[in-house]
Every structure is written in structure tokens, then in C-alpha cells.
N, C-alpha and C positions, 0 to 999 in steps of 0.2 A: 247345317245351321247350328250355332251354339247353343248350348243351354245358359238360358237367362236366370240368374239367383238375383233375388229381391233380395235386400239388405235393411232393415229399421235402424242400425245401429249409427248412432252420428259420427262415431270417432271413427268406423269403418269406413263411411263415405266421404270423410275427408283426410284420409292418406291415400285411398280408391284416387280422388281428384288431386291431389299432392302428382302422386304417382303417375297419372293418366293425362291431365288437364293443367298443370301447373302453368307453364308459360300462357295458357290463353287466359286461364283466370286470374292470372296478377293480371293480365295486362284489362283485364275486365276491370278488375277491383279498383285499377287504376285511373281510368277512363271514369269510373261513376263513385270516385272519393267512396270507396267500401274499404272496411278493416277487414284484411285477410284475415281468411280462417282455417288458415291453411297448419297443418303440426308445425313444419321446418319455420313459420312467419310467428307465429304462435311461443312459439318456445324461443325463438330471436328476440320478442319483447319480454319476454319473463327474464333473460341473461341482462336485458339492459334495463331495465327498470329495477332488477335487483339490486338490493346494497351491496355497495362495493365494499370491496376487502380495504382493510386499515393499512395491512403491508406496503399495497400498492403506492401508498404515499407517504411510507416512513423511510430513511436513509440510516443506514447502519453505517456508526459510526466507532472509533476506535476510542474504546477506554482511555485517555488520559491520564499517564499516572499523576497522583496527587503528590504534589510539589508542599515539603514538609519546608517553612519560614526559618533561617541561618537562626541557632542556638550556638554557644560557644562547647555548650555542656555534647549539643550533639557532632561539632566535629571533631571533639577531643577523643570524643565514643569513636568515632568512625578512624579516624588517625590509629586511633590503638588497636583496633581490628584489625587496619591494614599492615600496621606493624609486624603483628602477629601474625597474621594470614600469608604475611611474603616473606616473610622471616627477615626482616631488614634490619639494622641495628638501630638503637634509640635516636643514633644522632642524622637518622635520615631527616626526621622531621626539623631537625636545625640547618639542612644543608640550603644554601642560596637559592640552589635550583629547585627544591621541591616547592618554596617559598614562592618564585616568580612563579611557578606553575599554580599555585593554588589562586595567587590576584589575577592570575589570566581567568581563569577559571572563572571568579568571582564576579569579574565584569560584564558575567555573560544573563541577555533576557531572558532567554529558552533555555533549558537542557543543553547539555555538552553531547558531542556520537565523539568518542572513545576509539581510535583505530583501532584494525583488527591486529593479528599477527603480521600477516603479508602486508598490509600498508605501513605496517610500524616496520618493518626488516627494509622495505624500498626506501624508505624515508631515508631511517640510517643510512644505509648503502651510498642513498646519493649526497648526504650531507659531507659523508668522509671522501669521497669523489670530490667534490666540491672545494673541500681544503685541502685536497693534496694538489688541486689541479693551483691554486692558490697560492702554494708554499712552494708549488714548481717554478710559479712564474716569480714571485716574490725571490729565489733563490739561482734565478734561471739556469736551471739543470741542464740545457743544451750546452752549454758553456762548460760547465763544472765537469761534463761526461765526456770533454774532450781533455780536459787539464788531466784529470786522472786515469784515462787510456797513454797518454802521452806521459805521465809519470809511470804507469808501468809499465812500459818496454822501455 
């Protein structure tokens, strides 16, 4: 036969009944509306009754750069930096195209994205694709490449 230990300790006899007794005494506690007093039920209320963390329902969001209001004083600063910065000559800023490029620019609600290398080099690629395939048919070179095979022999 075992040896029987008497126990006074309360928190001893109920992880003893946790341990031991668990499913018949939920299902006790259940049947006669009793608040478990069980550790594992016990400490399941203390997590949900505890204040919840503020994390849990903030959203991280992305800084925003601040969008400084069109100054004439600040794009004539910025022109000259770029001037300098690309080593362009003075009469960039009077060329047609930098001009159409900047009211494009200007008409924009959002921020501009800026291609990279590689989409700026495809781009070209295929623009000058595009006008030679243009000035082929404009010029019809099938025609032309037989006039002067036939002039030379």
C-alpha cells in the first residue's frame, strides 16, 4: 500500500487536482456554474482580463516625405545643383526638352518614381527600335536593298 502525505497547502492541492482530477472537475465546475480553481484556468483569466498591449492595434505606417510647396527661389537652387552635380552645361536648362520634361513633371498630384538604370537603358533601346523600324518602312528598305545589290554587280 502507499504511503498517504497529508498536504494543508492550497496551491499544492490544486495543481495535485490540475494534474490528477482535471477533466472530471471542469466537467464538475461545469455542471454546478463553479469558477475553476484550477492554475492552468486560473492564469487563462488573469491573460484575458489583463490589459492588452497598445501594439496590438497600432499599424506602422511609412514616413511620408514632406512635400516642400513650388518656390521659384527653390527650383532655380535645385537646377543649379543639378547643373553642377551632372556637369551639364548652362544651356541645358534652356534646352526644349528639359522644359517639356519639367511641365510634365509639374502636372503631377503625387511624387514622380524616377526610372532606374535598367528601365531607363530598355526604354531607349526600344524607342530607337521603334524609329528605325519606322524610317525602315517610311524608306522601304526591302526595295532600296535590292536597287543596290543590283547596282553592285
Amino acid at each position: 500500500m502507499k504511503a498517504c502525505i497529508l498536504v494543508n497547502e492550497i496551491s499544492t492541492l490544486h495543481r495535485h487536482a490540475e494534474a490528477k482530477f482535471s477533466g472530471k472537475y471542469r466537467k464538475w465546475a461545469k455542471e454546478h456554474s463553479f469558477e475553476s480553481i484550477l492554475p492552468g484556468n486560473i492564469k487563462a483569466c488573469k491573460d484575458n482580463a489583463a490589459q492588452q498591449n497598445i501594439n496590438v492595434h497600432l499599424t506602422e505606417r511609412k514616413l511620408a516625405e514632406r512635400v516642400v510647396s513650388y518656390l521659384d527661389k527653390l527650383f532655380k537652387q535645385a537646377a543649379i545643383e543639378w547643373l553642377v552635380a551632372t556637369d551639364q552645361p548652362i544651356q541645358a536648362l534652356e534646352h526644349p526638352k528639359f522644359k517639356d520634361m519639367i511641365d510634365v513633371t509639374a502636372r503631377t498630384t503625387n511624387s514622380i518614381k524616377i526610372p532606374g538604370r535598367k528601365a531607363t537603358h530598355a526604354e531607349i533601346m526600344r524607342t530607337f527600335k521603334t524609329h528605325l523600324m519606322g524610317l525602315r518602312s517610311k524608306l522601304n528598305v526591302s526595295k532600296v536593298d535590292h536597287i543596290v545589290h543590283y547596282l553592285l554587280n
